[in-house]
Short mmCIF file of the C-alpha atoms (twelve columns), coordinates in Angstrom:
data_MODEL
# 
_entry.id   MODEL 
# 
loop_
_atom_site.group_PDB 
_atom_site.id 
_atom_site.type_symbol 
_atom_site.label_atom_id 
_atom_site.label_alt_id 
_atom_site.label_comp_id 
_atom_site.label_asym_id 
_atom_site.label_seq_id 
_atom_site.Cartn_x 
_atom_site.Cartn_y 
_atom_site.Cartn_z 
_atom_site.pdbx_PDB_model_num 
ATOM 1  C CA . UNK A 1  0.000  0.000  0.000   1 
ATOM 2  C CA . UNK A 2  1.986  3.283  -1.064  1 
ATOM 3  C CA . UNK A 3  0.884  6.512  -1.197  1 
ATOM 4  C CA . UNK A 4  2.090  9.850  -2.409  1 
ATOM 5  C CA . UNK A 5  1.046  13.813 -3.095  1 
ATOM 6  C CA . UNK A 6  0.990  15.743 -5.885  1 
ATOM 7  C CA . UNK A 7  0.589  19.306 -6.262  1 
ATOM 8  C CA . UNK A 8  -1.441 20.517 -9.281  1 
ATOM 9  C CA . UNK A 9  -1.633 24.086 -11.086 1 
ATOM 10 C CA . UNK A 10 -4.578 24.929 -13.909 1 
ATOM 11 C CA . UNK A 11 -4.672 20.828 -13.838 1 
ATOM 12 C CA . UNK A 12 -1.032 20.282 -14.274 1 
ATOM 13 C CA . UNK A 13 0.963  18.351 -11.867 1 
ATOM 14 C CA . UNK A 14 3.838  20.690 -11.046 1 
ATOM 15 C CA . UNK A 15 5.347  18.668 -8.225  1 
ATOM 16 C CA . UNK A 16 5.460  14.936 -6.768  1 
ATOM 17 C CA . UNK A 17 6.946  13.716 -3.461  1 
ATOM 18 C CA . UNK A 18 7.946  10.632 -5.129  1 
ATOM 19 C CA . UNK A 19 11.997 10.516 -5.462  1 
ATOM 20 C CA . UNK A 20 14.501 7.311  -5.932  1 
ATOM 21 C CA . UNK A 21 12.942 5.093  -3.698  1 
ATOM 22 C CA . UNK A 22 9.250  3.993  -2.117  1 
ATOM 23 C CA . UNK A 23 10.966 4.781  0.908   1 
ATOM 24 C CA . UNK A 24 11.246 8.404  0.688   1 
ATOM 25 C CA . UNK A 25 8.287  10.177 0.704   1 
ATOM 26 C CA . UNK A 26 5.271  10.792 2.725   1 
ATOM 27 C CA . UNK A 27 4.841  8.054  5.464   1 
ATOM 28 C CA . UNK A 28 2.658  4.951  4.240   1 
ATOM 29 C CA . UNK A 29 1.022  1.865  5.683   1 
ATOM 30 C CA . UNK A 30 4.934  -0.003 6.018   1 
ATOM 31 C CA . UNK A 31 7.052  2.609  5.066   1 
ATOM 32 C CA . UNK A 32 8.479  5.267  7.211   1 
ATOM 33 C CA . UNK A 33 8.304  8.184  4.876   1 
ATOM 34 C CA . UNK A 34 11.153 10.488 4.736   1 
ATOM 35 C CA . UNK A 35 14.123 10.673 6.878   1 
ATOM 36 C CA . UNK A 36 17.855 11.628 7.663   1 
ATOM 37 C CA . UNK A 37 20.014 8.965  5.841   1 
ATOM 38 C CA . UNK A 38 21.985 8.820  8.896   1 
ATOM 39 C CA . UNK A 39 19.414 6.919  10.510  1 
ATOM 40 C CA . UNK A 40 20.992 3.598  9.090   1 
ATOM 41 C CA . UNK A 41 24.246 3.619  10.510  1 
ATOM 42 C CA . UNK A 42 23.046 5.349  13.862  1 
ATOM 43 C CA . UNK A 43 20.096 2.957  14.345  1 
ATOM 44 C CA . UNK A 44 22.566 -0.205 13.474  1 
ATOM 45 C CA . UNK A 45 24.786 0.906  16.240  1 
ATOM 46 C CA . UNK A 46 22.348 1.572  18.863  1 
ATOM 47 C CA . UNK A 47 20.108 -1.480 17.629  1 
ATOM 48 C CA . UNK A 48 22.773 -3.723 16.927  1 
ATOM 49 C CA . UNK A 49 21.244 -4.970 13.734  1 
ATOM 50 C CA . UNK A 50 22.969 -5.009 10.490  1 
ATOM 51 C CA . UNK A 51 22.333 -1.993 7.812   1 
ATOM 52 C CA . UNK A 52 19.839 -4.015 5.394   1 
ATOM 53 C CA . UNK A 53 18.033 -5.420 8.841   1 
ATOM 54 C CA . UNK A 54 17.627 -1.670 9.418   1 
ATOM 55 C CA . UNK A 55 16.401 -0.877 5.908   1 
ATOM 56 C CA . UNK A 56 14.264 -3.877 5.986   1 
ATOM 57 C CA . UNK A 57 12.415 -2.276 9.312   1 
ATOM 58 C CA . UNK A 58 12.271 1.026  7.414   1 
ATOM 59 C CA . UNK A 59 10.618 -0.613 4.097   1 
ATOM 60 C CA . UNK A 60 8.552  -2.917 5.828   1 
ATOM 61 C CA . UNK A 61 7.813  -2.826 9.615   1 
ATOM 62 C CA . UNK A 62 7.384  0.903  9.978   1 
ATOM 63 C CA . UNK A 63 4.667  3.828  9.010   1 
ATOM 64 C CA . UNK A 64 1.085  3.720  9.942   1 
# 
């Protein structure tokens, strides 16, 4: 289940907050939304979990 905004002028869409990856963003159903890239390493240290165990959280066991 994603999500995203778009903002419209005279019926045009003249911005998105999709970027690179579903994870960035406005928060969804799994998905955090956007935040600091420096989450990762900072939540692997104080976590101890392993960046892509972090990244899997982020993708899949966060948002609403």
């Amino acid at each position: 289940n994603g999500a995203s905004v778009t903002a419209v002028v005279d019926g045009k869409s003249v911005d998105t907050t999709m970027e690179f990856t579903p994870l960035s963003g406005i928060m969804m159903g799994t998905r955090s939304g956007s935040i600091d890239p420096s989450i990762v390493t900072y939540a692997s240290k104080h976590m101890n979990k392993t960046p892509e165990e972090v990244l899997n959280d982020l993708n899949n066991e966060s948002g609403l």
